[in-house]
N, C-alpha and C positions, 0 to 999 in steps of 0.2 A: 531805536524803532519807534515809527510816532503812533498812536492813536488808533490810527486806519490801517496799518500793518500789524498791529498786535491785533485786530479784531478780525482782519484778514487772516490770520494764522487760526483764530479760536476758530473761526469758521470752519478753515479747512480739518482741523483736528476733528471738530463736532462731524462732519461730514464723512470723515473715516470710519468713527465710530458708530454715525447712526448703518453705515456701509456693513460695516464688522456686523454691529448685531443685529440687522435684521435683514443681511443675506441679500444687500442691494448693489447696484453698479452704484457709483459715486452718483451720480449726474441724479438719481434718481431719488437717491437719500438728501442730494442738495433738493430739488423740487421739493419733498414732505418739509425740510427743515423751515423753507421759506414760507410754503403753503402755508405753516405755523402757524408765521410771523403776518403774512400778510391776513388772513383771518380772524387774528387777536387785536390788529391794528383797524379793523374797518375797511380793507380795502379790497376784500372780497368774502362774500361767503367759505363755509367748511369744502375745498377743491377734492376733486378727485384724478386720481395719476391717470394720466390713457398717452403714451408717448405714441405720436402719426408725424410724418414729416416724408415729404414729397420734393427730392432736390432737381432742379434743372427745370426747363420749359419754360413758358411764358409766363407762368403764375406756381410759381412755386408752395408750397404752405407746409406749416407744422405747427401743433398743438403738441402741451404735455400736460395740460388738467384742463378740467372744465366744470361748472355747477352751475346751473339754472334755477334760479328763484323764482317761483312761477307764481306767487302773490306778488311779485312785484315787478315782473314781464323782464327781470334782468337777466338777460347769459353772462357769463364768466367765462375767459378762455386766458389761460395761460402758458408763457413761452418762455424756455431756459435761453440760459446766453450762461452756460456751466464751463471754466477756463481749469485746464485742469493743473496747471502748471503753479509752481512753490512761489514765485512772486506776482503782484495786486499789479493788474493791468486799465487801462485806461478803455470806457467802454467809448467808442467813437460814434458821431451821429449817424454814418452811414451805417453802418451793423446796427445799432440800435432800432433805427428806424426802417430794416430789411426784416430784422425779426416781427416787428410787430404789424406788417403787411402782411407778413407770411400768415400771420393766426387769421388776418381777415383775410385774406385768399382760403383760407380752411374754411370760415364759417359761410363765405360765397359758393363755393363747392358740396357742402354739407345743405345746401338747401336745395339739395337738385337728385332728384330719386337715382336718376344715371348713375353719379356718382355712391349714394348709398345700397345701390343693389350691384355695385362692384367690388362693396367690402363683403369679408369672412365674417356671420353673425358673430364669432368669437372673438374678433379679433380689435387689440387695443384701439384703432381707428373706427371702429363703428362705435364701439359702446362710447365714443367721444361724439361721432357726428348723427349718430340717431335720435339723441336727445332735442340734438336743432333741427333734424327733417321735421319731427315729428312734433314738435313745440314754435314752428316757427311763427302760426299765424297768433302765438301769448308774447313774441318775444319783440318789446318796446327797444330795448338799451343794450345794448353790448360794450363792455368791458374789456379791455384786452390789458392784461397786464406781463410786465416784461422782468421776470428775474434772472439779475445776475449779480456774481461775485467779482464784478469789474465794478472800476470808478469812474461815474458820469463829473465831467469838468467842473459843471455848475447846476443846482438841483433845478429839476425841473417838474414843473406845476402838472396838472394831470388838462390833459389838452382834450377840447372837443373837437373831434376831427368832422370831416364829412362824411355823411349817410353813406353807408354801406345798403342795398336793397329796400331803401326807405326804411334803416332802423338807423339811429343815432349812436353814434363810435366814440367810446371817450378812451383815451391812453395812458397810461400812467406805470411808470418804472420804479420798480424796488431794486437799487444798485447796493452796492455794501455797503455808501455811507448813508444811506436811509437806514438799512438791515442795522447795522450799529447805533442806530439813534434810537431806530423801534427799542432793540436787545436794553440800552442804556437806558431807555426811559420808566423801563419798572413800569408802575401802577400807571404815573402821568401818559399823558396822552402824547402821540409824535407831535413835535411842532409844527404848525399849519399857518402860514401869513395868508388871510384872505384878503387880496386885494381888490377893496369894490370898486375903486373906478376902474381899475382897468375891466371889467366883468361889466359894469353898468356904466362908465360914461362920465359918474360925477359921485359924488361922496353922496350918502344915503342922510337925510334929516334928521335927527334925533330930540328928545329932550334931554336934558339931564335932571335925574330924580333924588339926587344925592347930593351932598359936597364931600370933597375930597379930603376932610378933616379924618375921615374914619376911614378902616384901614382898608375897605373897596368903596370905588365908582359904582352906583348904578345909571342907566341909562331907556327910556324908551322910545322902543323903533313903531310906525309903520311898513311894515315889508312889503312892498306890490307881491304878489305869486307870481310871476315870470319870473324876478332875481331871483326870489326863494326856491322856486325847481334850477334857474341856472347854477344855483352856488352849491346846490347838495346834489345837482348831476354831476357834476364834477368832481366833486370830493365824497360821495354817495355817505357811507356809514362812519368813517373816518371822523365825522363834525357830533358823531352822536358817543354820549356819555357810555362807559363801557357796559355797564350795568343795563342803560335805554338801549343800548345797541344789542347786546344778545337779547333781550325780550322780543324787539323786532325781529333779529333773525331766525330764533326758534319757534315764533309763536305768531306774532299779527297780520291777520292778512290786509290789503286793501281797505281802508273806513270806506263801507258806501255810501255812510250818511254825508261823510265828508265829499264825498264825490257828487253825491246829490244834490246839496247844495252849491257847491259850484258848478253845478250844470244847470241849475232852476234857479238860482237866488245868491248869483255872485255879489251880490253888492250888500246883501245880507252877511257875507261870511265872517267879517271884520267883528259883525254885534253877536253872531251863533258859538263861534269857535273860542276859546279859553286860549289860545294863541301858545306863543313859545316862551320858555324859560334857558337862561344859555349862561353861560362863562366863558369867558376869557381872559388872558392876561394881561391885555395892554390893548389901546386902541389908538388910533392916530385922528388926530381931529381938525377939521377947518371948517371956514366959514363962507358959509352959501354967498351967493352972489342978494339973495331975499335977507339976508343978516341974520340967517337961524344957523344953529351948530350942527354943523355932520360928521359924520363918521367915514372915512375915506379906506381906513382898512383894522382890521381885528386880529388881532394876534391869541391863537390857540384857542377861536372858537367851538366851545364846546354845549352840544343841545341836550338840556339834564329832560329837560318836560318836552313834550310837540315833536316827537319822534313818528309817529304817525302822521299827522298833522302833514308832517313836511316829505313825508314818502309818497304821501297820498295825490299831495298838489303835483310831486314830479311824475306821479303814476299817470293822472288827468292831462298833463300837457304832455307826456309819450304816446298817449294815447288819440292826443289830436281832436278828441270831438269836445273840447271843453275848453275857449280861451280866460284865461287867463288875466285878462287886461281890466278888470273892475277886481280880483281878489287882494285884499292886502290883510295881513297878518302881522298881530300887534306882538311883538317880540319883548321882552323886559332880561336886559343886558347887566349881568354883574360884574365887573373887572375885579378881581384878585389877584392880590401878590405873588408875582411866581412862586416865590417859598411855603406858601399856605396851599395851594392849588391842589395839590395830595389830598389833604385831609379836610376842606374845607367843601372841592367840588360834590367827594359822595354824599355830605350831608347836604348839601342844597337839593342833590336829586331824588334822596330819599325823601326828604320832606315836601318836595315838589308834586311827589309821585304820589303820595300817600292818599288822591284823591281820584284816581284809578286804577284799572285791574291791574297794574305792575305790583306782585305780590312779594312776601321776604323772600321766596325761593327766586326772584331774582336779582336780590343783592347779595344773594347765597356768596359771592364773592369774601366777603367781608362775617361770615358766618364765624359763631365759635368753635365748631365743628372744624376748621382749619386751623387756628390755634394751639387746637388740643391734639390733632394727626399731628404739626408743628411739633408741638413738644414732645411727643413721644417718638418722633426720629433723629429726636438729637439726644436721645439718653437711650435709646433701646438699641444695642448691639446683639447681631447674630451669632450663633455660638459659631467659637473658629474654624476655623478649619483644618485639616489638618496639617500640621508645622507651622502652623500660624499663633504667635500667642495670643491677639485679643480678633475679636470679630469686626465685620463690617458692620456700615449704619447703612439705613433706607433713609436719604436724604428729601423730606416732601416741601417741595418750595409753595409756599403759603403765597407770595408771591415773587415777579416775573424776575428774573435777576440772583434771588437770596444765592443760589448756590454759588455763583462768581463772586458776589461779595464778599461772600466767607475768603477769595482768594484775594484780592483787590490788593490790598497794601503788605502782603504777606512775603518774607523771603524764602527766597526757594526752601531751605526745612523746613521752615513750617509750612509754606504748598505740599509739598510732600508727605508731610504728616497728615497735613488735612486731607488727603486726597486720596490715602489710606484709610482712613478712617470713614471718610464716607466717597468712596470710588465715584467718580461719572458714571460709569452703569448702575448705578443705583438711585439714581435721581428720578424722582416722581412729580409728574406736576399733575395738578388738580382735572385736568379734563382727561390724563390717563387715567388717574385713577378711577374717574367715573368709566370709563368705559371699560375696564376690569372689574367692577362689580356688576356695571349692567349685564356686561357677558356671562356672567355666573348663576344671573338672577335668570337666568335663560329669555334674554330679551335681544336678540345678536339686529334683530331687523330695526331699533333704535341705536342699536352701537355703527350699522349702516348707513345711516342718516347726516352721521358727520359729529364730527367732536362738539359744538355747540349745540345742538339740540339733545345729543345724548348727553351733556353737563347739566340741561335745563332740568332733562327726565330727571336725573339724580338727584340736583338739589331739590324740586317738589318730592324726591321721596324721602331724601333725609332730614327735611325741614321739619317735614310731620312726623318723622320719627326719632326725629332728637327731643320735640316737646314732647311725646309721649314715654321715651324711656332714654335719656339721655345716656345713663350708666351702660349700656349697650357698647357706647362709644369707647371702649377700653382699651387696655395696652394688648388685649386677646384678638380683639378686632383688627389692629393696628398690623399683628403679627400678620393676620391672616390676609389683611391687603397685601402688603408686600410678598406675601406666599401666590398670590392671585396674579400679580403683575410678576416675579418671576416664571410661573408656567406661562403666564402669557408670551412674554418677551423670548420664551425657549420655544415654545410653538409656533411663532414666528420667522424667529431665524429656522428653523428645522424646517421650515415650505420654502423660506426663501431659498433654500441650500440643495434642496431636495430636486434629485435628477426630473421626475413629474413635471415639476413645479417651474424647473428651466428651459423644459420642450416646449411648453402651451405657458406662458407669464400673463398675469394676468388677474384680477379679485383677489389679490392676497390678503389686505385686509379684511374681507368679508369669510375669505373662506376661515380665515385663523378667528374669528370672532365665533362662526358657525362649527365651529368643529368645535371649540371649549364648550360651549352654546349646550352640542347633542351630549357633550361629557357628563356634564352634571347634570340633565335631564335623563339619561343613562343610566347616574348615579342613586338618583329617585328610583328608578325603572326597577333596580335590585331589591328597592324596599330595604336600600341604607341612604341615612340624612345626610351626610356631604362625602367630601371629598375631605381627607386626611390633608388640614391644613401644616400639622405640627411636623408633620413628616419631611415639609417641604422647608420649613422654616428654620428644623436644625438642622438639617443637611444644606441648606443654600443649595440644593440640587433637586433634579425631579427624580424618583425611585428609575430603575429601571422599567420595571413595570410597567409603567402608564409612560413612558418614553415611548415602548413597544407598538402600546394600546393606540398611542396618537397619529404616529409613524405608519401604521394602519389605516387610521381615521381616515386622516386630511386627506388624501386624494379622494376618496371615495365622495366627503364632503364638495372636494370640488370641483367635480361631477355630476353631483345631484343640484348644486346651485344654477351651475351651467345649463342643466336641463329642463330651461324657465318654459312653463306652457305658449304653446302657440303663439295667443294674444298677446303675449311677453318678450317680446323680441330682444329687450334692454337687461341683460344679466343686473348689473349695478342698480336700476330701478326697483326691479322683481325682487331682491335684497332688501328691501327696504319697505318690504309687504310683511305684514303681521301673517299674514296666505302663505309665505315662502318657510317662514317656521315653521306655521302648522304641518307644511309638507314635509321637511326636512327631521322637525322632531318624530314623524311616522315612520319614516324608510328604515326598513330594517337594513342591517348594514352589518358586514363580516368582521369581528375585534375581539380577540383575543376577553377571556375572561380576567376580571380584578380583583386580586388576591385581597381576603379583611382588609390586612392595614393598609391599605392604598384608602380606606372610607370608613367611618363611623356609623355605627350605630346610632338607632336615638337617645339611648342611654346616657352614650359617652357623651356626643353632641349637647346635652343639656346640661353637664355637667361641668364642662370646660365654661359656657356661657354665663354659668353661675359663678364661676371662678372668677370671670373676668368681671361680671357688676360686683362682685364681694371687694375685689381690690380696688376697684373706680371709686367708689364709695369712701375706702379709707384714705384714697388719691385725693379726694375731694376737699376732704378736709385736710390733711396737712398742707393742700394749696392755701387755702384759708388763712389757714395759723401764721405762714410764710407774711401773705398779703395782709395782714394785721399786723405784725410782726414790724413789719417794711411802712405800716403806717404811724407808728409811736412818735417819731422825731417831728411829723409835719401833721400831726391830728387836729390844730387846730386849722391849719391852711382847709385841711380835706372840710372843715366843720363852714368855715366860712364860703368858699365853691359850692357845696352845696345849700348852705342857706339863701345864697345869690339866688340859684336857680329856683329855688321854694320844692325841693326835693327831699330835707331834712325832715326827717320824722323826729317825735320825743325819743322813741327806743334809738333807733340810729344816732340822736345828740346824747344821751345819754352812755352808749358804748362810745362813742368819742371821747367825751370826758373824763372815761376812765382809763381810753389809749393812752391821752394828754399825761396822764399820772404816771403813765408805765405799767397800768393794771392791765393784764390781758386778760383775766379770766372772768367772762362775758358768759351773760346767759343765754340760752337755748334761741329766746326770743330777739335776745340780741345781736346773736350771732346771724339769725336770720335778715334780721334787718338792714347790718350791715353787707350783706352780700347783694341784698336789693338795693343799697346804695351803691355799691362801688360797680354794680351790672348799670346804674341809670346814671352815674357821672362817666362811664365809659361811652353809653349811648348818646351825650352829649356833647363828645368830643374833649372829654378832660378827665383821661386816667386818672385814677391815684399815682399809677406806675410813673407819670411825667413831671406830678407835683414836686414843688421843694428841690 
């Protein structure tokens, strides 16, 4: 089996499963899977599911998500090409290029009120084409992406097709061997050859600012602003650092300043604007016809700084009243070695960034808050079950990949072992988990919003409340996520499965958000402090009880969602109104009563939370002792590293010195200090963990 059949198989397994648990047709749990992928890779916004398709006649169409970026006038529309069959099929041009006419037959339809006052307001086809009636005269760029679990012959670039309605159409397909590169690439970014002559005509000028003796290239560019909106129309977010790219997609709107001066003072914009900062891995170079060096194509362009800058310029030319033919933007290009790329690009972009509003919560990515959820899912087992000798793990992947890794070179016992020990239904990744606490925190109308802006909300909340009380962050904490994301994932599958729920399909993510959302607003309402996380956590099950209580809930929930005021015609919109909770958490609503243990008191509530900073505390330090411990054999490497950098304090060289000896027993001060060192030689990219 090569490569792309082993990843075609993981696919369809993952596909079963996301099916199994959350109560979906295959086709449907394929769409979320990719939705994913394509979101985490830049190449669309957070999609929403709305399955429409119109077969036969002259112009046929079908969509199966859509999201509209209205700071930056882009629609999204996305089309399955879902094969359901046990072997990897070849995607052919003609089906490929029938599907993805069909979505622009949809968005050409979707602008014609005939056609929108002929859908059911309920029904999956409008809440996909009322966004475009109703957004058409914001909507610059349309996007049409095409997934499927077939193999395209030879990868293909993302194409600028022609003007659909006077908006501009770019194309672009995620087939399995894309989907397996994304999946394979972890942290790094998908590989991207940008080739500028074919896009411009002739290899772009450069200087070179560097020599090659040291272990990157730099380079600077003049960019005219025509290439620079051609080359990031094309490849929209995809060119931007992952860290610059969620800040964009949760937060920036439009620069107007940027926009003002290229519409008053283009030839000004070259001396106004701070320009771009980028990476790549390689670049291909020749020489001008004028005897200066260019750049002809880039390999794995990536934009850490001028993420704005560069959405802005493409915003101004979709928009037509602004040309573009005097802007040029001064770009500073670092080539790195593929092998460094990982750990070398996020420090160029944090340090890049450090002179604008991109704050830590948005390199929350790379947080210790992750590390430390890391470590305590590979040591904290659930208690068993029964007939089972030992418990399952909640496996929380820090990041993209860790869980397959763990299976990577493993034989089948030990896949098997491992796979008991921490099951696939227990795998947790970082933007579920944010959106099980947000839900909790009763905030269901950002958990609406889409997994990227509901991860932003969480990291600014957990940023500032890890500096203010770290010890918070416990193995109690830890338990109680995974207690969160089990009701969740059973509340879920229980709408998805649920007869209601299969008559009228439709908001399920919103309604399973909204319905936890009014639980623990509920739970207040009793004049008790939560929900009985412990309950959930030794049993790996929900009580009866609140199985009962939910089972009641959800439709009722998804009913009251459904019943958006007048002005509101968009259910999924209206979701996504701070307006829709205040309504929802009002509606009194028919649900069995919650026996004590299903929820705590204030009492117990603070008592357990005192438990959990009592043991963080003495967690913290036997980390310590470990991490000194591990630094005796290489104490003078760690002494000299940090003297390089001019980091070394007396107290820090002095508890070295005593490492050096084999002495551990360090004073109060010195302990301290060492833990300020090995947090600022960590911060500058040279654990202790790697030395020696």
């Amino acid at each position: 089996m090569d490569d792309l059949d082993a990843a075609f198989e993981e696919l369809r397994e993952d596909v079963m499963l996301e099916a199994e648990a959350s109560g979906l047709f295959q086709e449907e749990a394929f769409f979320e899977i990719y939705a994913e992928a394509a979101s985490e890779n830049g190449d669309t916004i957070d999609l929403e599911y709305a399955h429409c398709r119109k077969e036969g006649g002259s112009k046929p169409y079908r969509v199966d998500g859509h999201a509209f970026d209205a700071d930056r006038g882009t629609l999204y529309l996305a089309v399955c090409d879902f094969r359901e069959g046990r072997a990897l099929q070849s995607l052919q041009a003609a089906r490929m290029d029938s599907a993805l006419r069909q979505a622009t037959n949809f968005f050409e339809n979707a602008l014609a009120p005939e056609f929108i006052n002929s859908l059911e307001d309920s029904s999956q086809c409008f809440s996909a084409a009322y966004p475009v009636y109703m957004n058409q005269q914001s909507i610059r760029r349309l996007r049409v992406i095409l997934f499927s679990n077939a193999r395209l012959a030879a990868r293909r670039p993302p194409l600028l097709m022609a003007d659909v309605a006077g908006v501009p159409v770019v194309y672009t397909v995620l087939d399995l061997s894309r989907y397996a590169e994304i999946q394979k690439s972890r942290s790094a970014p998908e590989a991207i050859e940008v080739d500028l002559e074919s896009i411009v005509g002739d290899a772009l000028p450069c200087l070179r600012a560097s020599t090659t003796s040291g272990d990157h290239e730099s380079y600077l560019l003049a960019l005219p602003g025509d290439i620079l909106a051609d080359v990031y129309g094309l490849y929209g977010a995809r060119l931007l650092e992952q860290n610059v790219r969620t800040y964009l997609q949760a937060r920036t709107k439009v620069n107007q300043g940027i926009l003002k001066t290229i519409r008053e003072e283009p030839e000004m914009f070259f001396a106004y604007n701070n320009g771009l900062t980028a990476t790549a891995s390689g670049v291909e170079l020749k020489q001008l016809n004028d005897g200066q060096l260019g750049i002809s194509s880039i390999r794995d362009l990536q934009i850490v700084n001028g993420g704005q800058t560069t959405a802005s310029i493409l915003y101004a030319k979709d928009i037509g009243k602004s040309p573009l033919d005097k802007i040029h933007v001064q770009m500073k290009l670092s080539v790195i070695p593929p092998d460094s790329v990982e750990t070398v690009v996020p420090r160029i972009s944090r340090w890049a960034n450090t002179q604008n509003r991109i704050s830590e919560a948005d390199f929350f990515s790379n947080h210790p808050f992750h590390l430390q959820m890391e470590r305590y899912s590979r040591v904290l087992a659930a208690p068993p079950k029964d007939g089972a000798l030992i418990g399952e793990k909640w496996f929380y992947e820090r990041a993209r990949g860790q869980y397959r890794d763990g299976m990577a070179y493993a034989s089948k016992a030990e896949r098997r072992k491992y796979q008991l020990e921490f099951p696939q239904a227990k795998v947790m990744v970082k933007t579920d988990l944010a959106k099980y606490v947000v839900t909790f925190e009763c905030r269901p109308d950002i958990v609406s919003k889409g997994a990227q802006k509901c991860f932003m909300h969480f990291a600014t909340e957990t940023t500032k409340s890890w500096k203010a009380a770290q010890a918070e962050y416990n193995e109690i904490w830890f338990k109680k996520a995974c207690s969160m994301a089990f009701l969740f994932r059973w509340t879920d599958k229980m709408i998805g499965q649920s007869d209601w729920y299969q008559e009228d399909r439709g908001y399920k993510s919103q309604t399973v958000t909204y319905t936890l959302s009014w639980l623990a607003h509920h739970v207040k309402q009793l004049g008790r402090a939560t929900i009985n996380w412990d309950a959930i956590w030794s049993t790996q099950d929900v009580p009866e009880e609140l199985q009962e209580f939910l089972e009641q809930l959800a439709p009722q929930i998804a009913a009251a969602i459904k019943d958006a005021p007048a002005a509101v015609r968009n259910v999924g919109e209206y979701c996504k109104m701070q307006a829709c909770w205040e309504n929802i958490s009002k509606s009194k609503l028919r649900v069995p009563s919650l026996p004590d243990h299903i929820t705590l008191d204030e009492f117990e509530a603070k008592n357990i939370k005192k438990s959990g900073r009592d043991t963080k505390r003495i967690d913290t330090e036997i980390d310590l002792d470990v991490v000194l411990f591990s630094i005796v054999p290489k104490a003078d490497l760690v002494r000299a590293s940090a003297d390089q950098r001019r980091i070394l304090s007396d107290k820090s060289n002095r508890a070295l010195q005593k490492l050096a000896a084999g002495n551990l027993t360090l004073s109060r001060a010195e302990r301290n200090a060492m833990k300020l060192l090995i947090n600022r030689l960590a911060d500058e990219g040279a654990p202790v963990e790697s030395m020696g």
